[in-house]
C-alpha positions as CSV (number, residue, x, y, z in Angstrom):
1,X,131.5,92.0,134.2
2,X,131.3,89.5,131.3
3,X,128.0,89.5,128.7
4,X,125.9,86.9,129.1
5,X,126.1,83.7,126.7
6,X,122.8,84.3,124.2
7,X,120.3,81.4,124.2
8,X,120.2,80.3,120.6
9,X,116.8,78.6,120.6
10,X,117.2,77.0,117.1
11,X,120.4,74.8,119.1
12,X,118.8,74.1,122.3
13,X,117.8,70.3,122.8
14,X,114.6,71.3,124.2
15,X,113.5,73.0,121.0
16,X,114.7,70.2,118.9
17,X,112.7,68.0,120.8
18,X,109.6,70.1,120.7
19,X,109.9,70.5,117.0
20,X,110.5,66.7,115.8
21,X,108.2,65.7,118.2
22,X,105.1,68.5,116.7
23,X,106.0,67.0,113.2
24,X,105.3,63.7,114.2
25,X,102.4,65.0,116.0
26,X,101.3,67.1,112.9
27,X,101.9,63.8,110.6
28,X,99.5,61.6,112.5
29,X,96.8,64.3,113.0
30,X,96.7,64.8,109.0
31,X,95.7,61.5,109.1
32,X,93.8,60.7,112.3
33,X,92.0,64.0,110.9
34,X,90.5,61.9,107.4
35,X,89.0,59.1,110.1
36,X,87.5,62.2,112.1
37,X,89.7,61.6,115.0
38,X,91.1,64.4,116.9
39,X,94.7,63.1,118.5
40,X,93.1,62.7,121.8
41,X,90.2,60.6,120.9
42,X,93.1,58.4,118.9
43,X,95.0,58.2,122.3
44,X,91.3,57.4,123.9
45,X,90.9,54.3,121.3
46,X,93.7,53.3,122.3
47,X,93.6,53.2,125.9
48,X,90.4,51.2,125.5
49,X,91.0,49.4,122.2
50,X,94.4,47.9,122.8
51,X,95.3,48.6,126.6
52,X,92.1,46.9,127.8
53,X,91.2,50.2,130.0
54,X,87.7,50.6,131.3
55,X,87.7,53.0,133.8
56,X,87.7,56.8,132.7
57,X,90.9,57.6,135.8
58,X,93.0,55.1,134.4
59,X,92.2,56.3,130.8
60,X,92.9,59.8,131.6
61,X,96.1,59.6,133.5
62,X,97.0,56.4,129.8
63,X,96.2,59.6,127.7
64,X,97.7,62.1,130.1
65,X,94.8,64.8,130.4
66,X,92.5,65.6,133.1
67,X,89.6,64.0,134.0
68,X,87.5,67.1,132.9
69,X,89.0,66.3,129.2
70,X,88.7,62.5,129.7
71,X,85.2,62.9,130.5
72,X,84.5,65.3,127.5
73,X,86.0,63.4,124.9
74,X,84.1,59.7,126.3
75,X,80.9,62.0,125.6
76,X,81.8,63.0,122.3
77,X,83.1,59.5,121.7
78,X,79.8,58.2,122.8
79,X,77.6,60.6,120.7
80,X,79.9,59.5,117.8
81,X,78.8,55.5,118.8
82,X,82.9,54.9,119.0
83,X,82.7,54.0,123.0
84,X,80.1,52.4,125.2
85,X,79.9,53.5,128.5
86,X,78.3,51.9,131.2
87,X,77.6,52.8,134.9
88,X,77.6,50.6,138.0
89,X,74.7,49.1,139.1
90,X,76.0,49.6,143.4
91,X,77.9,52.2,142.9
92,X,76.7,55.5,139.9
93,X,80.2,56.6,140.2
94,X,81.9,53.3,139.1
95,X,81.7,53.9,134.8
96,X,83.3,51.0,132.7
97,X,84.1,51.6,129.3
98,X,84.3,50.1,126.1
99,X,84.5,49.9,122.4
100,X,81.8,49.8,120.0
101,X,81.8,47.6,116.7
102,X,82.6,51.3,115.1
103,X,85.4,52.0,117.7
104,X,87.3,48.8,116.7
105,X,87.0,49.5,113.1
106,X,88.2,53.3,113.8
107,X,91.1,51.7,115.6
108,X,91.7,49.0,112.9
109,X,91.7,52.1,110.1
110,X,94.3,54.4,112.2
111,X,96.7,52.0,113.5
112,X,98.8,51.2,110.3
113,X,98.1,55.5,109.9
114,X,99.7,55.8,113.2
115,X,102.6,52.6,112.2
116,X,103.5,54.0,109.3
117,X,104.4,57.4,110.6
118,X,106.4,56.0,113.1
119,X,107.8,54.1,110.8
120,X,108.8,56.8,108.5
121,X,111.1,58.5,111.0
122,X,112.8,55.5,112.9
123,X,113.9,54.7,109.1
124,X,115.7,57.5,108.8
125,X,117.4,55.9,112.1
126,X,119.3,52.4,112.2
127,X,117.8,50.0,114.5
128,X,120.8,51.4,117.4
129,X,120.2,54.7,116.9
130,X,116.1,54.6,117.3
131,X,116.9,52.0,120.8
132,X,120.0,54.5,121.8
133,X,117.0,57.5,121.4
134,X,114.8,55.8,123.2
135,X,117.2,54.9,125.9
136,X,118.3,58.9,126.2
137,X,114.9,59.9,126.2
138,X,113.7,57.9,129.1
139,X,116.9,58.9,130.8
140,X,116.4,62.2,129.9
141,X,112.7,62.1,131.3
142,X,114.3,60.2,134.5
143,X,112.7,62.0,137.4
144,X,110.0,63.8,136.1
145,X,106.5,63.9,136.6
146,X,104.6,62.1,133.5
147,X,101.5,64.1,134.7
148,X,102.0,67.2,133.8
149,X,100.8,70.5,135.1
150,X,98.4,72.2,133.2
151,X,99.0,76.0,132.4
């Protein structure tokens, strides 16, 4: 009976991935962190800011949380006067969303913060290599569930 081959986490692909991608992750918290945004209310601002969302579902599965977390984090945002939220007159359950005069100014702060580090590693990259990656990611992604499981 042969020994089994060792799994050298430091070469898998998986662990590459998960490491590049928690330095990127790290990088823009640092920053999101001076405007007093957590990464979650940046993906938030963004849903709402830029994507045109309004309706706390469609936020939540933008963002990729629950809507437990989505609801959470639109409170918070609220108490903070980033978001407005506003409930349907016919129907309670029908909430639209949307940005405040400080929300837009958040957003206009932490998108060159969130450009430039981006930027930073796709210039470490020549313009074929960052489309290639991108193409092998989404191939490598091909099939899967974008929403998650939570454990």
């Amino acid at each position: 009976m042969s020994a089994a081959v060792p799994y050298r986490l430091h070469a898998s692909l998986g662990y590459q991935l998960s490491l590049t991608a928690r330095i990127q992750e790290r990088r823009e918290e640092h920053g999101l962190k001076e405007l007093g945004l957590t990464r979650i209310l940046w993906c938030v601002l963004l849903a709402v800011g830029n994507e045109k969302m309004r309706h706390p579902s469609d936020i939540a599965a933008f963002v990729g949380i629950d809507r437990t977390a989505t609801s959470r984090a639109l409170r918070q945002m609220e108490g903070d006067g980033l978001v407005a939220r506003k409930t349907g007159t016919g129907d309670r359950r029908t909430t639209s969303v949307s940005l405040t005069a400080r929300g837009r100014k958040l957003l206009s702060k932490g998108s060159p913060l969130a450009q430039n580090n981006n930027a930073l590693m796709e210039a470490r990259l020549s313009r074929d290599e960052v489309d290639h990656l991108r193409r092998l990611l989404a191939k490598a992604r091909h099939g899967d569930a974008t929403d998650l499981p939570r454990f």
